[in-house]
C-alpha beads as a LAMMPS data file, in Angstrom:
LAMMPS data file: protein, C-alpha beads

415 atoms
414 bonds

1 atom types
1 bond types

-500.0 500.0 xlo xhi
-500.0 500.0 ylo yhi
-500.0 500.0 zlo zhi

Masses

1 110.0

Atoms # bond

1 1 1 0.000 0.000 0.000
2 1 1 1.269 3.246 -1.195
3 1 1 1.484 5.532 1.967
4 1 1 1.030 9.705 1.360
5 1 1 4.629 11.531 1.820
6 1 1 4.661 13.162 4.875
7 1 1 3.570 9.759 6.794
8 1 1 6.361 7.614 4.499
9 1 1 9.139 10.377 5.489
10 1 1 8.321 10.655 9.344
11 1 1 8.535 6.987 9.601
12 1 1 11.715 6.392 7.976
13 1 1 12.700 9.169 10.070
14 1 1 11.484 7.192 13.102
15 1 1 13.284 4.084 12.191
16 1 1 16.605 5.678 10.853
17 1 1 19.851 4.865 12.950
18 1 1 20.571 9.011 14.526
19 1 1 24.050 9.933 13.503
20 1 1 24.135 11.615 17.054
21 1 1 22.852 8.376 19.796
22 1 1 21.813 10.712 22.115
23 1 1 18.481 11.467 19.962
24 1 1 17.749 8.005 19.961
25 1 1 18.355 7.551 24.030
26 1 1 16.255 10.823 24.505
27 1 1 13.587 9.241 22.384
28 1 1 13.541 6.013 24.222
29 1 1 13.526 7.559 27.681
30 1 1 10.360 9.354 26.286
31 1 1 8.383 6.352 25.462
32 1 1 9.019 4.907 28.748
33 1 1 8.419 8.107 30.950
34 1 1 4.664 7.886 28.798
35 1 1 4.473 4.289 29.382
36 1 1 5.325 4.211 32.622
37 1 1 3.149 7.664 33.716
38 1 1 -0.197 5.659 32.266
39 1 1 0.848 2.501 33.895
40 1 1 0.708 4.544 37.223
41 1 1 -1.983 6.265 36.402
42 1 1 -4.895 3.111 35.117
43 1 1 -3.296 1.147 38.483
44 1 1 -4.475 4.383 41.207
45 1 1 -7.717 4.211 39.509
46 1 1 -8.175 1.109 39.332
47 1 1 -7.140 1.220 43.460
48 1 1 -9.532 3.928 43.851
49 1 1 -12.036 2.638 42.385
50 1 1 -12.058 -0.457 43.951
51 1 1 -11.828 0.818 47.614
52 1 1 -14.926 3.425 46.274
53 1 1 -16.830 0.127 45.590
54 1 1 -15.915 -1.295 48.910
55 1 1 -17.162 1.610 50.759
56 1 1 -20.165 2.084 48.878
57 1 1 -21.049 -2.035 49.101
58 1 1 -20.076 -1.676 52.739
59 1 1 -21.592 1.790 53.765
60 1 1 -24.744 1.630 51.609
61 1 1 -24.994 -2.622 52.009
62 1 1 -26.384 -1.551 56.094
63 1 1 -27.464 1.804 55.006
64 1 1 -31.232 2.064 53.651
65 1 1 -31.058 3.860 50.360
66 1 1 -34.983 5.089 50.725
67 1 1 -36.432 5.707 54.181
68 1 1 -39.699 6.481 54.444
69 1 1 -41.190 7.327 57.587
70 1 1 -44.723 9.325 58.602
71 1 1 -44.541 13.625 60.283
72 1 1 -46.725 12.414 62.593
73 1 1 -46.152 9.050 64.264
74 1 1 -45.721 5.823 63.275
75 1 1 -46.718 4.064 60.262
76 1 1 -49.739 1.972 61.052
77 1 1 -50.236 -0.230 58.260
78 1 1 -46.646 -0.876 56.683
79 1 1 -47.883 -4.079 54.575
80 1 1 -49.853 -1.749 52.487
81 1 1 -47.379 1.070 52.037
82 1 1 -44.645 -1.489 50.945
83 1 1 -46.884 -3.006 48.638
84 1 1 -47.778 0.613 47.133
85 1 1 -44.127 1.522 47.209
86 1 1 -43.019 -1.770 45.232
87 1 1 -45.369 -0.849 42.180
88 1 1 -42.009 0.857 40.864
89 1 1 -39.710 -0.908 39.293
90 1 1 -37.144 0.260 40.901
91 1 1 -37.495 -0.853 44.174
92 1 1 -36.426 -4.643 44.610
93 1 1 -36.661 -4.774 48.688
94 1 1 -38.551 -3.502 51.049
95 1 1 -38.543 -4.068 55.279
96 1 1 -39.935 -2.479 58.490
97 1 1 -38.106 -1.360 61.660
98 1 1 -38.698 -0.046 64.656
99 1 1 -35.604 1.797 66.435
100 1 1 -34.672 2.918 69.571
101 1 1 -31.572 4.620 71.619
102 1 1 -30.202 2.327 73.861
103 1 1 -27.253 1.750 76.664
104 1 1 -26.053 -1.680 76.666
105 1 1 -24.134 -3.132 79.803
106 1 1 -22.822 -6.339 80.268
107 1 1 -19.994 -7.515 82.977
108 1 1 -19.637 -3.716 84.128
109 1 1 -18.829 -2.507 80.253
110 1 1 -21.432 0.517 78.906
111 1 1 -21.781 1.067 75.480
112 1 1 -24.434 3.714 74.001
113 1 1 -25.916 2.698 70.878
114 1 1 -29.010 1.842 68.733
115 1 1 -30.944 -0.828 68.961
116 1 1 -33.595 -2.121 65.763
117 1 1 -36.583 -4.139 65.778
118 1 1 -36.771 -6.268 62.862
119 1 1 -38.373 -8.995 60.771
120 1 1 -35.357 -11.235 60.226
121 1 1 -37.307 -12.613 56.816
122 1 1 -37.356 -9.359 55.449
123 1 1 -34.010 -7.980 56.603
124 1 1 -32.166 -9.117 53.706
125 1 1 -34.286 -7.857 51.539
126 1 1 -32.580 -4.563 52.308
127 1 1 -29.213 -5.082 53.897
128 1 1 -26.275 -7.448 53.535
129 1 1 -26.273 -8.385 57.063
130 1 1 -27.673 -11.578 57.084
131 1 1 -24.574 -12.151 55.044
132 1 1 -21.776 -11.351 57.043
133 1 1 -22.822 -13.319 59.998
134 1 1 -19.519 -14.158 62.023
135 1 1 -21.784 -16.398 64.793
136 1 1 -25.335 -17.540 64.711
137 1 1 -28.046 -16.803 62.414
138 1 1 -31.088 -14.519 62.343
139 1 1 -33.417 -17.332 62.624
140 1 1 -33.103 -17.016 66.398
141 1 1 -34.955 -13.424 66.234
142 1 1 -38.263 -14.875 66.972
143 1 1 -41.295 -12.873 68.394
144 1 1 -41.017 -13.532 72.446
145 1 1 -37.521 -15.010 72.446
146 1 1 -36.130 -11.586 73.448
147 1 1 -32.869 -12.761 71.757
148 1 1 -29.801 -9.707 70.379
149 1 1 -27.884 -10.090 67.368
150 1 1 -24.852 -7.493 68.172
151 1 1 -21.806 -5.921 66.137
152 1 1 -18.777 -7.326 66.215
153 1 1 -17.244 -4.125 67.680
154 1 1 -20.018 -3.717 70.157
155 1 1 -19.410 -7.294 71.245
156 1 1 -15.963 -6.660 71.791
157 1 1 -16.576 -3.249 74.032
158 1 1 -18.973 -5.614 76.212
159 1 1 -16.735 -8.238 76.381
160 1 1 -20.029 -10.321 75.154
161 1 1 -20.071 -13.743 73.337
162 1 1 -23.129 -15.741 71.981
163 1 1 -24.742 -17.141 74.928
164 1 1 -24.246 -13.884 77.229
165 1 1 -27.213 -11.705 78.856
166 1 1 -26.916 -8.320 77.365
167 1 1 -29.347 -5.473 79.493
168 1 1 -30.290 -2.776 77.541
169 1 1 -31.535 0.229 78.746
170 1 1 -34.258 2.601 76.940
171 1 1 -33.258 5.905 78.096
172 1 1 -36.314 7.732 76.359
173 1 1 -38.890 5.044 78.021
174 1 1 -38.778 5.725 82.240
175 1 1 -40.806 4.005 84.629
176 1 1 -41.320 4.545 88.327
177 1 1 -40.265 3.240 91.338
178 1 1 -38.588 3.104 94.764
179 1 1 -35.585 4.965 93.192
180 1 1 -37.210 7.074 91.164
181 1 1 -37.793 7.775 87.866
182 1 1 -35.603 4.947 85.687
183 1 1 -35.023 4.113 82.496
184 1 1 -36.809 1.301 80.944
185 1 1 -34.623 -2.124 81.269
186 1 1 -34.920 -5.600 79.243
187 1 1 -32.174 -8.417 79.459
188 1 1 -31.287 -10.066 76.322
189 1 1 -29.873 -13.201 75.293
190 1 1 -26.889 -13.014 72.913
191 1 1 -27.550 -15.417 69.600
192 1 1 -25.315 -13.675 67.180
193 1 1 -22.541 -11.476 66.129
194 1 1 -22.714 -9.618 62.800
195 1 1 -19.650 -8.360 61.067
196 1 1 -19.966 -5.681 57.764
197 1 1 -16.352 -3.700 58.648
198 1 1 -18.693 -1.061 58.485
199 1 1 -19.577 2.246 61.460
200 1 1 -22.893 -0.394 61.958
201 1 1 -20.306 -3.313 64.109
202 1 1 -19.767 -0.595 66.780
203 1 1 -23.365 0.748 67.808
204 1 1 -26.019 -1.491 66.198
205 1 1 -27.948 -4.318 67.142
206 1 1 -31.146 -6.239 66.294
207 1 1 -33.722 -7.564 68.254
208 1 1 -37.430 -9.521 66.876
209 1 1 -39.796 -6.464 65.998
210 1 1 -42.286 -7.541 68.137
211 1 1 -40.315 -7.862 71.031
212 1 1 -39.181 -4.227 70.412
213 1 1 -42.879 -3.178 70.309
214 1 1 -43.500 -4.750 73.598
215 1 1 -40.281 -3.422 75.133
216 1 1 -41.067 0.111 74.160
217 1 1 -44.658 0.444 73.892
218 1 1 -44.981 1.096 70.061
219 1 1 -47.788 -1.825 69.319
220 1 1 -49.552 1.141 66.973
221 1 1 -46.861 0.367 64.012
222 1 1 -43.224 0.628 62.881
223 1 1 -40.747 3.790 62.895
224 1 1 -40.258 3.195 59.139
225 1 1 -39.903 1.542 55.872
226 1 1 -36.539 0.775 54.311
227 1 1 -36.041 0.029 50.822
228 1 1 -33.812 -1.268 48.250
229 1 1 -33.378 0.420 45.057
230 1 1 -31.622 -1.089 41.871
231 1 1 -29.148 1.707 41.350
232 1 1 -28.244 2.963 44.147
233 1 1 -26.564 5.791 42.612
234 1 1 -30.372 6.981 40.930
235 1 1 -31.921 7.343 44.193
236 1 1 -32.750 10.590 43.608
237 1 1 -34.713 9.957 40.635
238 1 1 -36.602 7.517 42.402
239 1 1 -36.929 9.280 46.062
240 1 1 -38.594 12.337 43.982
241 1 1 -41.665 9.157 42.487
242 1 1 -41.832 8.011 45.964
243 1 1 -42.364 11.255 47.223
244 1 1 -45.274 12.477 44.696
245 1 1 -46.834 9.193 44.713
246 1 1 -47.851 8.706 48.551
247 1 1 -48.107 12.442 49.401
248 1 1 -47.258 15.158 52.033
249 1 1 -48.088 12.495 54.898
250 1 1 -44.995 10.195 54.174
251 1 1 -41.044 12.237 54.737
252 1 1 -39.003 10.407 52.179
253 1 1 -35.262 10.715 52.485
254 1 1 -32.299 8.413 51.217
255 1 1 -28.796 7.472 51.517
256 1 1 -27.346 10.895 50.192
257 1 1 -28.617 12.934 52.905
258 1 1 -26.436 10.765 55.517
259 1 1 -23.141 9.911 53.101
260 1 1 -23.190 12.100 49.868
261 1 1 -20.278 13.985 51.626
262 1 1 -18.232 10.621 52.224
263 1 1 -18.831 9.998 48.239
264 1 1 -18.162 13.755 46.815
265 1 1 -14.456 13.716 48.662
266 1 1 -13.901 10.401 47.728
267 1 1 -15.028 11.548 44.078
268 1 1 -12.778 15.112 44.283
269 1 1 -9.700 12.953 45.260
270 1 1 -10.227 10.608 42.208
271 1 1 -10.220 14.106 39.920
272 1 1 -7.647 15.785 41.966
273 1 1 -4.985 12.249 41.621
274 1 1 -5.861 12.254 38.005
275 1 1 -4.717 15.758 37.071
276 1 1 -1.469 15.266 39.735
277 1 1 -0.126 12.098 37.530
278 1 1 -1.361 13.359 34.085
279 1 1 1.512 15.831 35.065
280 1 1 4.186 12.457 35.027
281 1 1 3.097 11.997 31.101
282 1 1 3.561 15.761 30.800
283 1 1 6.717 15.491 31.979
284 1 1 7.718 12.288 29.888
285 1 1 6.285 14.665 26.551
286 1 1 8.733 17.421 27.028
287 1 1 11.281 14.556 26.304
288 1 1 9.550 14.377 22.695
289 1 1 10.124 18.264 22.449
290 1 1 14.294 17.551 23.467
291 1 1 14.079 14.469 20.721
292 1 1 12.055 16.129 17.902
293 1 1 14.216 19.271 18.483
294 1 1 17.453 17.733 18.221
295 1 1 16.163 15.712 15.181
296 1 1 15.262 19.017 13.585
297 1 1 18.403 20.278 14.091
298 1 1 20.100 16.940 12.424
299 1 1 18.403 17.201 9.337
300 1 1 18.493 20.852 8.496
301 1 1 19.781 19.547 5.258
302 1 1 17.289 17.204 4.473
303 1 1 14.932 19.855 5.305
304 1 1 16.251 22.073 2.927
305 1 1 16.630 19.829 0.444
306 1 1 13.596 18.088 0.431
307 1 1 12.184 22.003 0.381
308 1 1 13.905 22.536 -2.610
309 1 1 12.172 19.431 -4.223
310 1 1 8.832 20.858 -3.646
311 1 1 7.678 19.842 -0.257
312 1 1 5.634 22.552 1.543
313 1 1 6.205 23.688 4.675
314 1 1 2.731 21.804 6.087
315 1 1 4.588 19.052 4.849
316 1 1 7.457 19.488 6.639
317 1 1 5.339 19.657 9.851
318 1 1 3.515 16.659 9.138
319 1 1 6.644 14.859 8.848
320 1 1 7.968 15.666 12.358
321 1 1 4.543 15.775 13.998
322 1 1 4.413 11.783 12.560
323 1 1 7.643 11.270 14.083
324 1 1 6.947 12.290 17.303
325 1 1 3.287 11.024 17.692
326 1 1 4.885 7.329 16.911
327 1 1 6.853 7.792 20.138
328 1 1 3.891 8.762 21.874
329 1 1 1.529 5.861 20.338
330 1 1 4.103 3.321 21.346
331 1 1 4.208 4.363 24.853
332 1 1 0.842 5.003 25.305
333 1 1 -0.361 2.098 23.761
334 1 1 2.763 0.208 26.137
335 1 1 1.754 2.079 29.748
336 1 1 -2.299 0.816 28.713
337 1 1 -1.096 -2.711 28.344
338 1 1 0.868 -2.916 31.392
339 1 1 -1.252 -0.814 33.538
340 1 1 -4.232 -2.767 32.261
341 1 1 -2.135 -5.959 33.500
342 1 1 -1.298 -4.334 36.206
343 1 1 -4.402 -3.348 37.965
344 1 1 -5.781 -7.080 37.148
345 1 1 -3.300 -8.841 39.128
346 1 1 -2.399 -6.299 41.575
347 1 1 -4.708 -7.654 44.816
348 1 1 -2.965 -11.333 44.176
349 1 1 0.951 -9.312 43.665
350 1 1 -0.029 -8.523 47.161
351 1 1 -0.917 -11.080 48.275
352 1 1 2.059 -12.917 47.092
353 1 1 4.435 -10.242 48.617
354 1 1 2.250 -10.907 52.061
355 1 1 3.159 -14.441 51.833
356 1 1 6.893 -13.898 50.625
357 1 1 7.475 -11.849 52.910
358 1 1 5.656 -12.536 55.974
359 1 1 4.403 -8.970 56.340
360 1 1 0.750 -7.504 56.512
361 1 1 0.110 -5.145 54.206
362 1 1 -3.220 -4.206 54.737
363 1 1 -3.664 -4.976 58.706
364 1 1 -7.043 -5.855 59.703
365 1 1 -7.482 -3.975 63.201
366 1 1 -6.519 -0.679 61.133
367 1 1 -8.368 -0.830 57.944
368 1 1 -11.901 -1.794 57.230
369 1 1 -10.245 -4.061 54.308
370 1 1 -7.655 -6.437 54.549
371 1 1 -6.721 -6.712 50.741
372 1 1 -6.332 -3.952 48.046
373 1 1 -9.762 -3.959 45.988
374 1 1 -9.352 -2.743 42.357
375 1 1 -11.734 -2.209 39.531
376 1 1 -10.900 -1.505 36.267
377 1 1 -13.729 0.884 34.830
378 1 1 -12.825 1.152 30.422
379 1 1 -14.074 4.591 30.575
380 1 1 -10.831 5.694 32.887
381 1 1 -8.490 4.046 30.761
382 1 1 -9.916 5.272 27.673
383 1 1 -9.704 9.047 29.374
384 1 1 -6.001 8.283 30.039
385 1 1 -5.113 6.979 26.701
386 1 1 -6.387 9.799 25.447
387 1 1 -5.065 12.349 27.645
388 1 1 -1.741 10.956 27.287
389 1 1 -1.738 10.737 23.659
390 1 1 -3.391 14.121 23.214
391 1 1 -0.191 15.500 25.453
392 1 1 2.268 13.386 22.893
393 1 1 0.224 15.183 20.464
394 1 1 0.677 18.678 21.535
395 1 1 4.434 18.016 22.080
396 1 1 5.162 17.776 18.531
397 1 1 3.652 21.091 17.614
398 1 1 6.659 23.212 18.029
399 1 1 9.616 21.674 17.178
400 1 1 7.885 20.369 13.973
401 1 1 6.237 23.741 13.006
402 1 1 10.195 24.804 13.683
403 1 1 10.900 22.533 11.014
404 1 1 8.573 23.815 8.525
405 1 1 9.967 27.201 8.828
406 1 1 13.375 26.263 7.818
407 1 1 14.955 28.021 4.995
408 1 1 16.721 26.066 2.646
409 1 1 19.607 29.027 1.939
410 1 1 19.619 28.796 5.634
411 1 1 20.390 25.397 6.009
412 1 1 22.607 24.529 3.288
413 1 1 24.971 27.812 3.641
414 1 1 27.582 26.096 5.437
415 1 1 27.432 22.347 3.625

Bonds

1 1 1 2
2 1 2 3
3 1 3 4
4 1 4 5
5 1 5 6
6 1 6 7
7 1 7 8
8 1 8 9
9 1 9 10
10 1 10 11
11 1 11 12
12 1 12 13
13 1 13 14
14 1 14 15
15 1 15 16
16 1 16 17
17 1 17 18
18 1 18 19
19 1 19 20
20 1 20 21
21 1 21 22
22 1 22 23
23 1 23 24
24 1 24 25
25 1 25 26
26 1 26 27
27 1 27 28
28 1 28 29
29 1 29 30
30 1 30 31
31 1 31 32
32 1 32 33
33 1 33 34
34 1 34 35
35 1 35 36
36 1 36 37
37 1 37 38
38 1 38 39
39 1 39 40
40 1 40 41
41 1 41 42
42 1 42 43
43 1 43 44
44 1 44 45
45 1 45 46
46 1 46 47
47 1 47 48
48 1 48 49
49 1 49 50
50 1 50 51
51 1 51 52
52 1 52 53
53 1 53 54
54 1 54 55
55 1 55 56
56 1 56 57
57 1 57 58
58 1 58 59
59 1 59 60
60 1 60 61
61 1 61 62
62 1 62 63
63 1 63 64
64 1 64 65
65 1 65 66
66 1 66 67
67 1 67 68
68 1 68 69
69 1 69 70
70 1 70 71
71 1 71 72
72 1 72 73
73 1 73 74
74 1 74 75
75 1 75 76
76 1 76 77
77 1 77 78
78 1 78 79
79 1 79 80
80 1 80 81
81 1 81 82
82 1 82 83
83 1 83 84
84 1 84 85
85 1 85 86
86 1 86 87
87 1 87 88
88 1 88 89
89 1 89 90
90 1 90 91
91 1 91 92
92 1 92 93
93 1 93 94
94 1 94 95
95 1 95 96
96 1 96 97
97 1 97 98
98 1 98 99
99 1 99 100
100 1 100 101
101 1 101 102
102 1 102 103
103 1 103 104
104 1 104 105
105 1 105 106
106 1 106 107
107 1 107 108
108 1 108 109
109 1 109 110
110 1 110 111
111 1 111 112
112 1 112 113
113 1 113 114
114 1 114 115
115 1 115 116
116 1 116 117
117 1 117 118
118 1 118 119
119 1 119 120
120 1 120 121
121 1 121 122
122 1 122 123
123 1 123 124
124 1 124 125
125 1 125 126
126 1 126 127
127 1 127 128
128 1 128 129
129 1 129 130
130 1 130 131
131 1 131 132
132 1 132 133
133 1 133 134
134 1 134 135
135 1 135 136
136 1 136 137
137 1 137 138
138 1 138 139
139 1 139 140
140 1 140 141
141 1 141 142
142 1 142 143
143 1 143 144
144 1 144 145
145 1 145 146
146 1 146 147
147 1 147 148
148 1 148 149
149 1 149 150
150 1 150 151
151 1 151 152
152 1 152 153
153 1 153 154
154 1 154 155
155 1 155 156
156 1 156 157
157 1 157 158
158 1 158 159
159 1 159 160
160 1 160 161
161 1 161 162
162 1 162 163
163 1 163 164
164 1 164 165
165 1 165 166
166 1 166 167
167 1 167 168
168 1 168 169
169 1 169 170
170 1 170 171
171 1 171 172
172 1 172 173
173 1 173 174
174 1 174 175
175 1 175 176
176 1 176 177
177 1 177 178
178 1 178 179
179 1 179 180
180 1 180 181
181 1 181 182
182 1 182 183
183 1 183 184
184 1 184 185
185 1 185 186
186 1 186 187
187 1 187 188
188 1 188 189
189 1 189 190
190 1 190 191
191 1 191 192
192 1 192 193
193 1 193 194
194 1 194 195
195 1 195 196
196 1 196 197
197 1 197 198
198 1 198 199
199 1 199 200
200 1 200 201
201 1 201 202
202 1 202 203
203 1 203 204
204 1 204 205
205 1 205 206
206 1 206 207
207 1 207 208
208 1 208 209
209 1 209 210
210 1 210 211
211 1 211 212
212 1 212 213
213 1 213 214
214 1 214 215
215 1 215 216
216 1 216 217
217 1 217 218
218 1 218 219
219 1 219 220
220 1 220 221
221 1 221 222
222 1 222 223
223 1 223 224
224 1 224 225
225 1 225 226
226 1 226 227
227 1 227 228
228 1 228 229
229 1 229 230
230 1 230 231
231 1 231 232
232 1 232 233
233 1 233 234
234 1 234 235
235 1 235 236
236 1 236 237
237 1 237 238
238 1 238 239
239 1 239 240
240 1 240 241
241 1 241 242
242 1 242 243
243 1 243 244
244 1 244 245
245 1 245 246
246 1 246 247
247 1 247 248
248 1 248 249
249 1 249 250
250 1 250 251
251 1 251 252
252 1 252 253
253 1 253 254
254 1 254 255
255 1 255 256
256 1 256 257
257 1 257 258
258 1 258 259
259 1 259 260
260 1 260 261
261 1 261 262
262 1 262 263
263 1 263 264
264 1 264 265
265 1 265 266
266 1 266 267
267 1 267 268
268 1 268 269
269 1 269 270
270 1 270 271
271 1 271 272
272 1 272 273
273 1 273 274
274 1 274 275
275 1 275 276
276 1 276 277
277 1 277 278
278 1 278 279
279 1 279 280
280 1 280 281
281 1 281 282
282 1 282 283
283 1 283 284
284 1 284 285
285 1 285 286
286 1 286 287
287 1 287 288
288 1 288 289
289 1 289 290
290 1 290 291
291 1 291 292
292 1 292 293
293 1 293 294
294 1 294 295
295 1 295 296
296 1 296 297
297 1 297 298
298 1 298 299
299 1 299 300
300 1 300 301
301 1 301 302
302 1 302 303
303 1 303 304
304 1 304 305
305 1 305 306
306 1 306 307
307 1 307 308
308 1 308 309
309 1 309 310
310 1 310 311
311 1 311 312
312 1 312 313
313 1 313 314
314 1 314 315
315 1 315 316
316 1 316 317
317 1 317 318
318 1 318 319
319 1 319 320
320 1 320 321
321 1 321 322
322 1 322 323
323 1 323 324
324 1 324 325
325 1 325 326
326 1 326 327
327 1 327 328
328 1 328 329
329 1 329 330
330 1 330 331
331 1 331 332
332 1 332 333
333 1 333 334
334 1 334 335
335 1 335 336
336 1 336 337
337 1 337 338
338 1 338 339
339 1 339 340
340 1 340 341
341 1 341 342
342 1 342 343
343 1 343 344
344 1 344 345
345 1 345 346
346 1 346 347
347 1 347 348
348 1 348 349
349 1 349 350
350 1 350 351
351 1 351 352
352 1 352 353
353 1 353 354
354 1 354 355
355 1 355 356
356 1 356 357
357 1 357 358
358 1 358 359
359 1 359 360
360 1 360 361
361 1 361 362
362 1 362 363
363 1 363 364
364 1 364 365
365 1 365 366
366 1 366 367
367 1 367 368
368 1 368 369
369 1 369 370
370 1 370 371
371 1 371 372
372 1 372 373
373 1 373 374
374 1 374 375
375 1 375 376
376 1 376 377
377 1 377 378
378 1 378 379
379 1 379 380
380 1 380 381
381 1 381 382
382 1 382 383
383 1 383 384
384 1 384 385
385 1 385 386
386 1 386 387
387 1 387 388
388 1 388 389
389 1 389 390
390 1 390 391
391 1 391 392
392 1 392 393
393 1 393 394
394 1 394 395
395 1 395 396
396 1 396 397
397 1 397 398
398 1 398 399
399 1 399 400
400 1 400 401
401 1 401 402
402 1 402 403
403 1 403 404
404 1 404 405
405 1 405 406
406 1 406 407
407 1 407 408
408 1 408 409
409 1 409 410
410 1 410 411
411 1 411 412
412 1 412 413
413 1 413 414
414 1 414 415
């Protein structure tokens, strides 16, 4: 295939042996800074990703997206509501709950936190912990049993263990005595210990919804209805249906309200690495400039000659800008391969340098994960590809429109 002349020149340009070695080592260390500055930057956000996806499955796997509660008390007939609030699509889980502030105290240990009332057959419809059960099962939340699932970390600050009594106290629900006025007390029995690495290990707990009721005196309905959606990241779309379709009696709120903040810095620090590392490829792309300047220099006289031929000067530039956007297709197309590679393998590299080693990167008593989650999202590596190659791009500009404004008197004076 006949190629057009600017593209044939700049390649034999590319491939030619320099006369001066230094051009060649300048254009090599190029390729690699490029290479290397995309590998970086596809593996951070692939990292960031991944731990954004951990937090979010985490966070938002305890945290109801839609919560729909009544201005005025509680919501009397929750059946109907759920089944008028699972008429849109979008809603794939629905469950009631009754909550309540509580002070738990076993073996002398306090611990303030919240306590739920719950049907454990609808629980999962909504959360994920019925999943990350470390001990015993929700199937021992039965109405009367008065049995506590607890945190992990709340079972740890008691010092309790499946089995225990656990007395919680209702500090909003008194009644009198001897004493006093005192806060409303119920003993529990310990049947199991949930663990999401999550805030929820530290405060929650979950008792039978019924027993709840009894306990606090709330046999007239439940605090609330929590729901699934199927995108949690459309919640507003589907909050604002909600909303218009049951009224001004129902408040209808969702995850954003509690943990948009968590999600905007986490977004902002994604945007803010991106532009700090796009500056390594920058830097790699002034070593094009050094090259395709030097070159320029080295074949004034081919320049002049092939001027004298005939060859325009946009010719000229084409040739040069060919020559230096190869160096930037090879090592952007390099740094996408082996950042691609990269941010595939990297949680099991780890893990292999964990074993090697005998080291703990990742220390479970300090982080809420114990690997390093990545997920490769196309989109980001097509935006760095891009970026990087539109950088190699805009490197070539000036030393090959430097080219095209060489005179050929100029440049052959003196050979």
């Amino acid at each position: 295939m006949k190629l057009p002349f600017s593209l044939f020149v700049g390649l034999r340009y590319t491939r030619a042996k320099r006369r001066d070695h230094f051009i060649s080592f300048i254009s090599l260390i190029s390729m690699i800074g490029i290479a290397l500055g995309v590998m970086v930057l596809i593996t951070v956000m692939s990292v960031m990703n991944g731990f954004e996806r951990e937090l979010r499955d985490r966070i938002l796997g305890m945290a109801p997206h839609v919560l729909i509660s009544k201005y005025d008390g509680n919501i009397e007939n929750w059946q109907e509501l759920e089944k008028t609030v699972k008429q849109n699509p979008s809603i794939i889980g629905a469950s009631p709950y009754i909550s309540s502030e509580t002070m738990f105290k076993h073996l002398g240990s306090d611990q303030f936190g919240m306590i739920q009332g719950v049907l454990p057959e609808k629980i999962g419809e909504v959360t994920i912990v019925k999943d990350n059960m470390r001990n015993g099962t929700f199937d021992t939340l039965t109405d009367g049993s008065y049995n506590i699932i607890l945190g992990s970390s709340l079972a740890r600050s008691l010092g309790a263990n499946v089995g225990d009594k656990v007395t919680s106290l209702f500090l909003k629900q008194t009644r009198m005595s001897i004493a006093g006025i005192q806060p409303r007390a119920k003993r529990f029995t310990v049947t199991g210990i949930f663990e999401t690495r999550s805030e929820a290990d530290k405060s929650l707990a979950f008792v039978h919804l019924d027993d709840l009721a009894a306990v606090t005196h709330q046999r007239d309905g439940v605090s609330a209805l929590q729901l699934k959606t199927v995108d949690v990241m459309q919640v507003h779309n589907v909050t604002t249906d909600i909303s218009q379709n049951l009224g001004y009696e129902y408040y209808v709120t969702n995850w954003t309200r509690q943990h948009q903040t968590l999600f905007n810095a986490i977004d902002m620090e994604k945007k803010i690495m991106f532009i700090l590392l796009t500056f390594i490829i920058a830097v790699a792309a002034f070593n094009i400039v050094t090259s395709l300047v030097m070159l320029v220099n080295e074949k004034q006289a081919d320049i002049a000659i092939l001027r004298t031929l005939g060859a325009s000067p946009s010719s000229i530039l084409r040739i040069f800008m060919t020559s230096g956007i190869i160096n930037g297709l090879i090592g952007t197309g390099a740094g996408v391969i082996l950042g691609v590679l990269l941010a595939l393998n990297l949680p099991d590299i780890v893990s292999w340098i964990e074993v090697t080693f005998e080291t703990n990167v990742f220390p479970k008593n300090v982080y809420f994960v114990n690997f390093l989650p990545t997920e490769l999202i196309w989109d980001d590596v097509y935006k760095i590809a891009l970026s990087a190659f539109g950088i190699s791009v805009l490197a070539t500009l000036y030393p090959s429109w430097k080219a095209s404004r060489t005179q050929p008197a100029e440049a052959l004076r003196y050979e």
